[in-house]
N, C-alpha and C positions, 0 to 999 in steps of 0.2 A: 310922689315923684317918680316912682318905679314905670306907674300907669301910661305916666306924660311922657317918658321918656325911650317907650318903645314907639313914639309914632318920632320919634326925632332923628332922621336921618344922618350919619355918620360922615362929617365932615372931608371932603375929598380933598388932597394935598394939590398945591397950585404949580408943581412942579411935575413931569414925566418924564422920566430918567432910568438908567441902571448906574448905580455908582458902586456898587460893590460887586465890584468883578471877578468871577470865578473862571481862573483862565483855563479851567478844564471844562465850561459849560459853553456848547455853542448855540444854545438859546435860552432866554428867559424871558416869562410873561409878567407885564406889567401887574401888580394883583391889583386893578381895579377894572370895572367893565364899565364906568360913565368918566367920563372928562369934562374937568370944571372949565365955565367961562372965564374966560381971561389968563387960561394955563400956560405954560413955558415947556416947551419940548426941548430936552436937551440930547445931543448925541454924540457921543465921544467915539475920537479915532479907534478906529478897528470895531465901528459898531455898524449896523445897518439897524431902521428902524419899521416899525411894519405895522401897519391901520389893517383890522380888520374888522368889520360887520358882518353880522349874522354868519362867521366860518370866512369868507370872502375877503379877499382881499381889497381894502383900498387907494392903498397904495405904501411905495417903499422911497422911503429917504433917505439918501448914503452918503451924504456929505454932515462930515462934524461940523457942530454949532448951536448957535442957540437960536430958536423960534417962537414965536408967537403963532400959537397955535389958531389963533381964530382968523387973524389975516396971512400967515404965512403957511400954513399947513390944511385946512379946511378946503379952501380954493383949490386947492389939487387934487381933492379925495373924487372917487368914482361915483358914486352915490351919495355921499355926504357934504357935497361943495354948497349945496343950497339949504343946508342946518338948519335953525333958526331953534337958541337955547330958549326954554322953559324959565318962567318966574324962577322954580324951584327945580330945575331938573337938569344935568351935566347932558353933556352926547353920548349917547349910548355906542361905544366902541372900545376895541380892545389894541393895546400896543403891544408889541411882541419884539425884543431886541435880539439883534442874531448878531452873534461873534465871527468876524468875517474871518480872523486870522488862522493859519493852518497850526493842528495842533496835533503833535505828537503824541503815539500812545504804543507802549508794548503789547503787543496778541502769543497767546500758547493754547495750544487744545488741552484742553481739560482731561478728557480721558486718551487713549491711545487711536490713531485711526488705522485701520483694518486695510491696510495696501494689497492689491493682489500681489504674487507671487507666486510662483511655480514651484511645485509641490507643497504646498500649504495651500489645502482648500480651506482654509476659514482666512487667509490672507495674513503679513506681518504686521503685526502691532508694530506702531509707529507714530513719535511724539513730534512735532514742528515747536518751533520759537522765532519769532523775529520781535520787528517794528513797523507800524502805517502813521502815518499823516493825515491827515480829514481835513476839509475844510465844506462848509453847507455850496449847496449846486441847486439847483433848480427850488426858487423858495414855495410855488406853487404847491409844487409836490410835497414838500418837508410839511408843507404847513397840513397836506392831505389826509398824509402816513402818519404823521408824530406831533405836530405841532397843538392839533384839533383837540387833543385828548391828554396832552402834556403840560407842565405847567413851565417846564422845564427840560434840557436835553441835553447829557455830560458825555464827554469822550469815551468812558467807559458804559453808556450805555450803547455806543458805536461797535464796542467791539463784543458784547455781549451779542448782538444783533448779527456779528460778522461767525461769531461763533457757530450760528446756526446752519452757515453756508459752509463754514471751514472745511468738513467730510468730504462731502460730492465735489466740490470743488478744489480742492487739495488730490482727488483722483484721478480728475479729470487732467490736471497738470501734468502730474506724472505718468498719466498712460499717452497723453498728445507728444508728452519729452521722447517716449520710447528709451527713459533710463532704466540702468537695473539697480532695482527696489534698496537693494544691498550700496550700492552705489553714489546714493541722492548727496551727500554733503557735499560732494566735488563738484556737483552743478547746483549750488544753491542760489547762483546769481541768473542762471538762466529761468530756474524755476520760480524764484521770486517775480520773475520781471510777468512771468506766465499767470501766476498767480495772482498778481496785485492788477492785471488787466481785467482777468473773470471777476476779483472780487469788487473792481469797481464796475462793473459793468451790473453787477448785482446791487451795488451802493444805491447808485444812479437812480431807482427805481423810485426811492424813497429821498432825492432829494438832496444826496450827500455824495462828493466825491471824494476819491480816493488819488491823493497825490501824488502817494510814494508809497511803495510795500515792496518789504527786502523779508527775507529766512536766513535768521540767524545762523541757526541748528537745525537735525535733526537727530533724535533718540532712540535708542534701540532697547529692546529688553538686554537685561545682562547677559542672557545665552546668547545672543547674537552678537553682541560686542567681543566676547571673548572665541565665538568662533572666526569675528572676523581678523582679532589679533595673532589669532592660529595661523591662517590661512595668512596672513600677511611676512609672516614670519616665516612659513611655509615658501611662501614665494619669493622671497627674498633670498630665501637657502638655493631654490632651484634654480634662478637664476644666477645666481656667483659660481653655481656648480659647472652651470651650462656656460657660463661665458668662461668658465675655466678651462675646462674640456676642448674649448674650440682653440683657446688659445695654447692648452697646452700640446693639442694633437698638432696644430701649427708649427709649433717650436719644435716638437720631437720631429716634423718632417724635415724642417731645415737643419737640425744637427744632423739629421743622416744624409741627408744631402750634402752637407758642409764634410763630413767625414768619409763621404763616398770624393768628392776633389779632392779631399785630403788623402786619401790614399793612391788615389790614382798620379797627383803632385810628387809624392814618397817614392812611387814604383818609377818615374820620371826620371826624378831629380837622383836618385840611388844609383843608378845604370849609368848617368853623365858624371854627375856630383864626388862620386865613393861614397854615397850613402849607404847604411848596413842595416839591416835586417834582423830583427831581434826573435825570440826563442817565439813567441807569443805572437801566435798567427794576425792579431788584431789594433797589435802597434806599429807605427814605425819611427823612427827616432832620425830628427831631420838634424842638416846639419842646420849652427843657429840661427843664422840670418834669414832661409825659408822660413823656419819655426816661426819665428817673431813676425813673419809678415802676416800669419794667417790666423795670432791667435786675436788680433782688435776685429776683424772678421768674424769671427765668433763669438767674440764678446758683443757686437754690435745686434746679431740676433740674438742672444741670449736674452738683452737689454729690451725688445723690441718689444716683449711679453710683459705686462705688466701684474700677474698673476704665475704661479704654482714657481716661488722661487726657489725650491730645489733644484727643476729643468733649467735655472737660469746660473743655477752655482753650477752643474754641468756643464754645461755650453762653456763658463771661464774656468775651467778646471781642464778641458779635452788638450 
C-alpha cells in the first residue's frame, strides 16, 4: 500500500480562498501551486487576489465574490487564458491574497540613535516612539521584494524592515528641521510629518506605502533629562527675576516721580494753603483734602506692578 500510494497524487481542494484572516497580515499565499478544474475562487471584501506564473504576474481581481474559475477567471489571465487542463493535471499557478485595508502598527528604535550635537563628538543618544499606517502600493514591486520569496507578509515585518532605515533617516529629519537636538519634543508634529515622507518614499521601493507616521516621543538618557529639568527651572528663575527687575525698577521711577509732584504740590499748596513743614527734611504733611487726592494716584501705580509686592505696599503707604 505504502508503494502504490507514493505515486498518488494529493487531492487539491475545489475551493481558493483565504478565510482565515489575519488582520495584521497584508498578504498570504495560497499553499497550493496547481488549480483544480472546475475550482471556485472566492474573494472577500478588503481582499485583492493575484495569478501568478512562473514569478509573473497574471493578473489581479479586486472585486468580492464568487467565481468560476475556468470561465470567469482563466479568460482574463495573461498567458494562461488559452489553458487547456490535463486528464490528470490542475493549472499550474499560484494565488496570492493581499490585504488591501490600512493597518496600524506602533515603531520605536531598538537601541539609541547617535544625533549630532555640538560638543559631543560621538553625538546624543536619542530614543523615538510613535505610530504608521501601511497599506500594499505598487503589487508588481511587493510581489519583486517580498512576495517571490515569502509565503506570507505581517505588519510587523513592515516595521522590522522600517527599522533598518529608522538611523539615517531619523537624521536626516532633524538636521533638514535645523531643530536643536535638546529641543525635538516640541516639534514632534513637524518632524513626524518629515519623517513619515522619507520613510515612505523608502517604503515605496518595495511596494508598500505609508499613509500616516506621527512621533509620539522622544527619550533622553537620564543625565540629560535631568539636566534639562535644571536648566528649565534655571530659566524659569531668571526670567521672574528679570521681569521683576523691570517692573520693579518701573515702579521705583514712578514713586519718585509721584513723590517729586508731591513735594513740589506741599511746597505749593504750604505757601497759599497754611501748610506746615515738619522737622524731617523729607515729609510734608498736607492739609486733608490734597492728601486724599493724591494718595488713589498712587495707589493706581503701585497696583500697575504685578510683581515685587513690597514696592506696591510702599507706593499705599507713602
Amino acid at each position: 500500500m505504502g508503494f502504490f500510494s507514493s505515486f498518488i497524487k494529493p487531492q487539491l481542494p475545489d475551493v481558493v480562498e483565504w478565510d482565515q484572516i489575519d488582520p495584521k497580515l497584508i498578504f498570504w499565499r495560497w499553499p497550493h501551486q496547481e488549480i483544480k478544474k472546475g475550482s471556485t475562487l472566492i474573494i472577500r471584501p478588503g481582499q485583492d487576489a493575484v495569478f501568478l506564473f512562473n514569478g509573473q504576474i497574471e493578473g489581479v481581481f479586486t472585486k468580492d465574490g464568487k467565481y468560476d474559475i475556468d470561465s470567469q477567471i482563466i479568460p482574463f489571465l495573461s498567458t494562461l487564458k488559452g489553458f487547456k487542463y490535463g486528464f490528470d493535471s490542475g493549472m499550474r499557478a499560484e494565488v496570492l491574497f493581499v490585504n488591501t485595508k490600512q493597518q496600524s502598527e506602533r515603531w520605536g528604535t531598538q537601541t539609541p540613535i547617535m544625533l549630532p550635537c555640538p560638543g559631543l563628538p560621538g553625538g546624543l543618544p536619542v530614543r523615538a516612539f510613535g505610530n504608521f499606517v501601511v497599506k500594499p502600493g505598487d503589487y508588481p514591486l511587493l510581489i519583486e521584494n517580498i512576495a517571490g520569496v515569502s509565503e506570507q507578509f505581517s505588519v510587523e515585518d513592515v516595521r522590522e524592515r522600517m527599522r533598518m532605515s529608522l538611523a539615517p533617516l531619523l537624521m536626516q529629519a532633524v538636521s533638514s528641521s535645523g531643530q536643536n537636538v535638546l529641543d525635538l519634543q516640541a516639534h514632534v508634529t513637524e518632524l513626524g510629518q518629515m519623517l513619515g515622507k522619507l520613510m515612505n518614499e523608502q517604503m515605496a521601493k518595495i511596494g508598500l506605502n505609508i499613509v500616516d507616521f506621527n512621533i509620539a516621543s522622544f527619550s533622553y538618557p537620564d543625565e540629560v533629562r535631568r539636566m534639562q529639568e535644571k536648566a528649565a527651572g534655571q530659566a524659569m528663575v531668571g526670567d521672574g527675576h528679570e521681569h521683576g527687575c523691570r517692573n520693579g525698577h518701573g515702579l521705583r521711577r514712578n514713586l519718585q516721580r509721584s513723590r517729586g509732584r508731591a513735594a513740589a504740590q506741599c511746597r505749593t499748596r504750604n505757601r497759599s494753603a497754611g501748610g506746615r513743614r515738619t522737622g524731617r527734611s523729607s515729609e510734608c504733611v498736607f492739609p486733608g483734602r490734597q492728601r486724599s487726592e493724591l494718595l488713589p494716584q498712587l495707589r493706581r501705580e503701585g497696583e500697575r506692578s504685578e510683581v515685587l509686592p513690597e514696592l506696591r505696599n510702599k507706593a499705599l503707604l507713602i
